[in-house]
C-alpha positions as CSV (number, residue, x, y, z in Angstrom):
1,X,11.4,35.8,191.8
2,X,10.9,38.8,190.1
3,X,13.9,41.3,188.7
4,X,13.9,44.8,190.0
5,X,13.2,47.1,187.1
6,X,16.7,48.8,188.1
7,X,18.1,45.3,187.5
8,X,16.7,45.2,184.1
9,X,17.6,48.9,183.5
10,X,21.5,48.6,184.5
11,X,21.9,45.1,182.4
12,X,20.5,46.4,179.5
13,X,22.7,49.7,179.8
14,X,25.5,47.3,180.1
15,X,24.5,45.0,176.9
16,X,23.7,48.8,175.0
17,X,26.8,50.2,175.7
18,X,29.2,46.8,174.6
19,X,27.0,46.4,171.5
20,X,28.0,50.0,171.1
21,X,31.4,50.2,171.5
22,X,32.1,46.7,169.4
23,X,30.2,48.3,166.4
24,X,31.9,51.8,166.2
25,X,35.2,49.6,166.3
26,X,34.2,47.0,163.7
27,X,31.6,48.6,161.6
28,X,33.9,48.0,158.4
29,X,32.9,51.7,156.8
30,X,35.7,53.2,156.3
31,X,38.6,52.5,153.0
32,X,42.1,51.6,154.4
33,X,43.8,54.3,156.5
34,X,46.6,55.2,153.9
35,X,47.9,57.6,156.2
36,X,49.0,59.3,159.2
37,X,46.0,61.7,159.5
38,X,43.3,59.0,158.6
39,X,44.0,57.2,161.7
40,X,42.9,60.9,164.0
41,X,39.9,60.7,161.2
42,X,39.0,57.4,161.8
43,X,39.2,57.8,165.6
44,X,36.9,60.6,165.5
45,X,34.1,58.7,163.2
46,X,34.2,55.4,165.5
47,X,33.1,57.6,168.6
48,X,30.7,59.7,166.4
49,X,29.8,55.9,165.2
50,X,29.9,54.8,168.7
51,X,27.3,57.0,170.7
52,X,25.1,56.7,167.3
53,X,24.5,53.2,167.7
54,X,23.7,53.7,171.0
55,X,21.1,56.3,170.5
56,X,19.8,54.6,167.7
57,X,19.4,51.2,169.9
58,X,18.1,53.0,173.0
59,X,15.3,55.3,170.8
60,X,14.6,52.1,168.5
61,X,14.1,49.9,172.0
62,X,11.7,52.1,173.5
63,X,9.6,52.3,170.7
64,X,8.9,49.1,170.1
65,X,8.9,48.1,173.6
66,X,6.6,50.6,174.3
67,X,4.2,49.6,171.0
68,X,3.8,46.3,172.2
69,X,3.2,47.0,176.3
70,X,0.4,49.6,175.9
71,X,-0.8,48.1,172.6
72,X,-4.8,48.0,172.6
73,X,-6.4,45.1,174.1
74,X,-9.2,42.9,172.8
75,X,-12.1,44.5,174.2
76,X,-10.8,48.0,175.3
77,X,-12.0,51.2,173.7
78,X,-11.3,53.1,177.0
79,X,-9.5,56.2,176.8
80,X,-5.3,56.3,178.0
81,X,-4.6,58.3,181.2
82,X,-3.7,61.6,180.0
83,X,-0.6,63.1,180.1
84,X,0.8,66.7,181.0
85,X,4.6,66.0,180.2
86,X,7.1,65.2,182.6
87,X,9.8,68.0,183.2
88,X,12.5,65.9,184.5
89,X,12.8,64.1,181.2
90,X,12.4,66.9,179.4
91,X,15.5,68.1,180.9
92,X,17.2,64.9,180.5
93,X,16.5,64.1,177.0
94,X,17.6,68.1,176.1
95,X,21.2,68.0,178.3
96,X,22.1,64.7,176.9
97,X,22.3,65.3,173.5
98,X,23.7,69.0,174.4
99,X,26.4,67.2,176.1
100,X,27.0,65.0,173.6
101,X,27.3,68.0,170.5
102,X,29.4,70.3,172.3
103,X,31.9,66.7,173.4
104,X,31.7,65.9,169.6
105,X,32.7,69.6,168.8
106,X,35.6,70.0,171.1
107,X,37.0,66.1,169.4
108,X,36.5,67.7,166.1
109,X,38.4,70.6,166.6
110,X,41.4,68.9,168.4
111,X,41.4,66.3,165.9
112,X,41.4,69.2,163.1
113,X,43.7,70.9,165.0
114,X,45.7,68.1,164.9
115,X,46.0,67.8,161.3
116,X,47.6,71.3,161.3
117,X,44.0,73.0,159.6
118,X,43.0,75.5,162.1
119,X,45.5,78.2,163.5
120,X,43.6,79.7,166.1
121,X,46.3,82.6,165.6
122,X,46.0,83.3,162.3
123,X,42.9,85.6,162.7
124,X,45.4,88.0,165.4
125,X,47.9,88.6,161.8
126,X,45.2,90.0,159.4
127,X,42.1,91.7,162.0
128,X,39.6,93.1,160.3
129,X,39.4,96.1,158.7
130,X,37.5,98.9,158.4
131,X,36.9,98.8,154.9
132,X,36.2,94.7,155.5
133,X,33.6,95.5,157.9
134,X,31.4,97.7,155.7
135,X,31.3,94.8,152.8
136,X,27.9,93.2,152.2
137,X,27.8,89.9,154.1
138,X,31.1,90.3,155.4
139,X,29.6,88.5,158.5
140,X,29.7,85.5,156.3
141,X,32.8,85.5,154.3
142,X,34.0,87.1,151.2
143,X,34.0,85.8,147.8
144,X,37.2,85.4,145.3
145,X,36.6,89.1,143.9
146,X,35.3,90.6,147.2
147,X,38.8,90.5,148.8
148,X,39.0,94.3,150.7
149,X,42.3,96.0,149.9
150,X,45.6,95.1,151.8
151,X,49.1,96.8,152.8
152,X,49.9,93.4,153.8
153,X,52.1,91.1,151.3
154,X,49.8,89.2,149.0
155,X,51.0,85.7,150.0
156,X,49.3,83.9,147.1
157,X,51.6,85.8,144.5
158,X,54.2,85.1,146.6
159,X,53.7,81.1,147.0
160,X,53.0,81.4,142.6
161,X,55.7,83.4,142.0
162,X,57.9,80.4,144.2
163,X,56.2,77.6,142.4
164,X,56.9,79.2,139.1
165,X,60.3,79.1,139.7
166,X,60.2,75.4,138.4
167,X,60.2,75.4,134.5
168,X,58.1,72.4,134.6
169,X,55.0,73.5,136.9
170,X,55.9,77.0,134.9
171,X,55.0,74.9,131.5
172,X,51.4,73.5,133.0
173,X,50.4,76.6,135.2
174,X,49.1,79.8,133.8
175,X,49.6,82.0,136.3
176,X,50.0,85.2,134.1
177,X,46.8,85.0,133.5
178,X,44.4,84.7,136.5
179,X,45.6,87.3,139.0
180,X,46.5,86.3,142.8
181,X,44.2,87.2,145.1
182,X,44.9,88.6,148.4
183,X,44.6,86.9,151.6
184,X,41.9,88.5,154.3
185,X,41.4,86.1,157.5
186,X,39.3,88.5,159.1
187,X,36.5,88.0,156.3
188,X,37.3,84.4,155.9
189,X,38.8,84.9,152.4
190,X,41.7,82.5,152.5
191,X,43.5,80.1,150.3
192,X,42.2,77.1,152.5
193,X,45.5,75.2,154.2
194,X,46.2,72.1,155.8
195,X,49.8,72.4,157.1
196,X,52.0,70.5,159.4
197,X,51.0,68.3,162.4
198,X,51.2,69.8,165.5
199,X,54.4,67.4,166.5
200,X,56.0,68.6,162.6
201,X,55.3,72.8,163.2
202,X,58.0,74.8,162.3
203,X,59.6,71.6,160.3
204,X,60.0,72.1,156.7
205,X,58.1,69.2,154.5
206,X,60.3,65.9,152.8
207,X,58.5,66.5,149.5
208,X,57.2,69.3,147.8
209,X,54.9,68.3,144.8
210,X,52.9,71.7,142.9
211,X,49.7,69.8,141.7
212,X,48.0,71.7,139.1
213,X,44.3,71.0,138.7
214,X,42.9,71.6,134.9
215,X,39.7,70.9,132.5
216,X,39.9,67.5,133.6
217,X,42.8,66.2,134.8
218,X,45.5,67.1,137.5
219,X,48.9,67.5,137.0
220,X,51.8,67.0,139.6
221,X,55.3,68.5,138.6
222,X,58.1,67.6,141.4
223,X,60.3,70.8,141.4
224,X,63.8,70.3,141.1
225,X,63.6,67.2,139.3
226,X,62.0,68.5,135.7
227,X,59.0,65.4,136.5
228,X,55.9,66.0,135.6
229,X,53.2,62.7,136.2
230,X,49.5,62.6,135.3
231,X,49.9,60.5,139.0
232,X,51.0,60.9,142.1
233,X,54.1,59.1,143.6
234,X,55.1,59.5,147.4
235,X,56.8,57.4,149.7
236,X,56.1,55.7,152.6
237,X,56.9,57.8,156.2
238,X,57.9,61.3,154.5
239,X,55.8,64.1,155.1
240,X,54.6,65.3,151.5
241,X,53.5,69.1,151.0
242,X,51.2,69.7,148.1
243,X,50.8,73.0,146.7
244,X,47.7,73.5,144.4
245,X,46.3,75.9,142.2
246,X,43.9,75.7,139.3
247,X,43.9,76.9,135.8
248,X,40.6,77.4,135.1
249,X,37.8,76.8,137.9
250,X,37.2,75.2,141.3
251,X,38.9,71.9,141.5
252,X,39.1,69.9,144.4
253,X,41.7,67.5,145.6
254,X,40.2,64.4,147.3
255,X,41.7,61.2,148.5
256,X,39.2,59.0,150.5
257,X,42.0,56.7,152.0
258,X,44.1,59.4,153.2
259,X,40.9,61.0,154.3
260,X,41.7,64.4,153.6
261,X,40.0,66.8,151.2
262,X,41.4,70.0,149.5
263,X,40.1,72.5,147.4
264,X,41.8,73.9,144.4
265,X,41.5,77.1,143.3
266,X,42.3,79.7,140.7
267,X,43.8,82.3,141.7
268,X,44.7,80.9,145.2
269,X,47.7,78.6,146.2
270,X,46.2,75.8,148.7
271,X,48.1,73.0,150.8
272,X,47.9,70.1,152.2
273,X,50.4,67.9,153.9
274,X,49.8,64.1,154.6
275,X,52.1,61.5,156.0
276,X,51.4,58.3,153.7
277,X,51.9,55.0,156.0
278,X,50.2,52.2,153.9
279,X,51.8,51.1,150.6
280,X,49.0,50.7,147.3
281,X,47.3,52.9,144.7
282,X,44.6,55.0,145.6
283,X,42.4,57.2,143.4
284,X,42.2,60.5,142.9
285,X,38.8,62.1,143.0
286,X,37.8,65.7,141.9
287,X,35.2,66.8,144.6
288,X,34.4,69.6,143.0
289,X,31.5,70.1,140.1
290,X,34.1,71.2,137.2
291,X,31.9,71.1,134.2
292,X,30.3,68.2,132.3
293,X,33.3,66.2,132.3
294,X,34.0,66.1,135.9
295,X,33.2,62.9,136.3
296,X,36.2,61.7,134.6
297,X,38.6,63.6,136.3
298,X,40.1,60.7,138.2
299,X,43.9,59.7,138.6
300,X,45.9,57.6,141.3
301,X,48.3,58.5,144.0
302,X,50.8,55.6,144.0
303,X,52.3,55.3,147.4
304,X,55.3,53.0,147.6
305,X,59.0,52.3,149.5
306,X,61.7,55.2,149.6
307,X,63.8,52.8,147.4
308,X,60.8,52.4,144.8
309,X,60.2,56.0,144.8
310,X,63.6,56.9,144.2
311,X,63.8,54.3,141.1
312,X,60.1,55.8,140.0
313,X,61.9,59.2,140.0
314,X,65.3,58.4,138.3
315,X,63.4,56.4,135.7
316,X,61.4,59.5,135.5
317,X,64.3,62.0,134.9
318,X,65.5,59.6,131.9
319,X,62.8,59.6,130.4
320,X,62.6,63.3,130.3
321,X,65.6,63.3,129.0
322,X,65.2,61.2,126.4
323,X,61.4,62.4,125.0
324,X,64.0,65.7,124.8
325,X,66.4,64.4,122.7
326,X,63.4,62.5,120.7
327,X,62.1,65.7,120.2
328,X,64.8,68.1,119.0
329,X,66.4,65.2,116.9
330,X,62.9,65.0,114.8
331,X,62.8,68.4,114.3
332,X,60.1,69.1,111.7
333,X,61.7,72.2,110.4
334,X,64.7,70.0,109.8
335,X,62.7,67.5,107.7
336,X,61.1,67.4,103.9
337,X,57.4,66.6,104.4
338,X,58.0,62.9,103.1
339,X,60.3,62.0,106.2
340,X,58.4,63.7,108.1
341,X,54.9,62.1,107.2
342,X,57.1,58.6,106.9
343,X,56.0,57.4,110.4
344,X,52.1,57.3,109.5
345,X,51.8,56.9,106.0
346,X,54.2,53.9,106.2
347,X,51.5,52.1,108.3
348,X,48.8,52.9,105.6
349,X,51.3,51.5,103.1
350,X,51.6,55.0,100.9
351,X,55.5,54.6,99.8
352,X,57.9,57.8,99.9
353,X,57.7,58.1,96.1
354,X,54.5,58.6,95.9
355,X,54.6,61.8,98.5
356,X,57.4,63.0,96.8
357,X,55.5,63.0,93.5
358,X,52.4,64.9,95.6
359,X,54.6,67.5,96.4
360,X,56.3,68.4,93.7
């Protein structure tokens, strides 16, 4: 008996679209989801994964299908039947994928949205001005210097001038030196932010860490507590608020587990928030071209329990405290150069007579 072609054609959708779905659910891609917001990432890749594989399939199936039914036979140098196009596919192989962008779009932005990185408002505080509107390429965006003057209050000073408050980011940071530029939304010359989740608007963060980003390392100082780490430490389930700035040149903040990516700029306070959920160490990755050592520009965020992150920070205070007292009870003003070379030269077995005969 022979199968109706629209058997074969609804089976095959029906293997297509299984083989589909199974693979953008367990294609095995992706690092662990370390937190909240890699899970609305994650969702969004497995259905970008998800109608890939099926394209990929159908447009892989008909070719091949198609080079081996109107192969050329043994014995047939006729010509094919020609062809003037057929305007129902046409139409059907343009809407599809159409549909498919603009549904991929609309995820996108909810799933941004979600995050907290897009306020649709935020263009209705800052319109454009006049003077913003007769910059070169101000269709585009601006650049660092090309920010148009302002009567509004520079909220990059403002966010330094806060995060300065704490001696220890104040000891890292050089902010009286690269000036703070002013915000312009309607140009697109902003401070890039990732803020709350939509469910945690208007909800003030559980940690605050100022992350620092430098010629090649980062530096995270926890205000309020005098800490400042080479790595990060968060706990598990509290919403953590970074707020970044850079030193010199374009850093950029990038943890592939929490799946979320900030840049870090001087003259510019960014954020981020992130929820951690899954305890481990995770690196640290500089996306950002920062000179011929950026490759090495590479720490850990350590995310563990509230109780271990509370021992990580008291441990942390004491030993502040005590590298203090190290240092003011070695004062070198306080010492004659014998004690004070006695820590190195003792290893290279030079005896304190003999320095104290050198420098007589």
């Amino acid at each position: 008996m022979k199968i109706p072609s629209s058997i074969w054609t609804l089976l095959i959708g029906i293997v297509l679209t299984l083989v589909s779905l199974w693979y953008g659910q367990n294609h095995g891609l992706l690092p662990t989801q370390a937190s909240d917001e890699a899970v609305l990432v994650d969702g969004l890749f497995n259905a970008m994964m998800t109608v890939s594989t099926g394209i990929f399939l159908i447009v892989e199936g008909v070719l091949i299908y198609s080079a081996f039914k109107y192969r050329r036979r043994a014995g047939d140098d006729t010509d094919g039947q020609p062809v003037h196009g057929n305007v129902p596919l046409e139409i059907l192989w343009t809407a599809i994928p159409a549909i498919i962008v603009i549904g991929i779009s609309v995820y996108s932005f909810d799933v941004y949205n979600e995050m907290g990185g897009f306020d649709p408002h935020a263009i209705h505080d800052a319109p454009v001005t006049p003077q913003a509107m007769k910059m070169p390429g101000a269709a585009i965006a601006a650049t660092l210097t090309d920010t148009p003057p302002s009567d509004q209050p520079n909220l990059n000073q403002q966010k330094s001038d806060e995060a300065m408050q704490d001696p220890a980011t104040a000891a890292v940071r050089n902010a009286d030196q690269i000036p703070q530029k002013q915000d312009a939304p309607g140009v697109g010359s902003v401070a890039p932010t990732i803020g709350a989740s939509r469910e945690k608007q208007g909800q003030p963060p559980e940690l605050v860490v100022n992350v620092t980003g430098l010629q090649y390392a980062f530096i995270f100082t926890y205000p309020d507590t005098g800490i400042t780490s080479g790595e990060l430490h968060v706990p598990i389930g509290r919403e953590v608020k970074l707020n970044m700035s850079a030193n010199d040149v374009i850093h950029a903040f990038w943890v592939p587990e929490f799946r979320l990516k900030q840049d870090v700029i001087p003259g510019r306070q960014t954020e981020v928030r992130f929820t951690p959920k899954t305890e481990g160490s995770y690196a640290v990755v500089c996306a950002e071209l920062c000179g011929p050592y950026h490759g090495a520009m590479r720490t850990q965020v350590v995310v563990e329990k509230p109780e271990a992150f509370e021992k990580w920070v008291q441990e942390q205070q004491v030993a502040s405290a005590e590298t203090l007292n190290q240092a003011v009870a070695v004062n070198p003003a306080e010492l004659s150069p014998a004690q004070y070379l006695a820590p190195y030269t003792q290893d290279m077995g030079i005896q304190p007579e003999m320095l104290h005969q050198l420098h007589k």
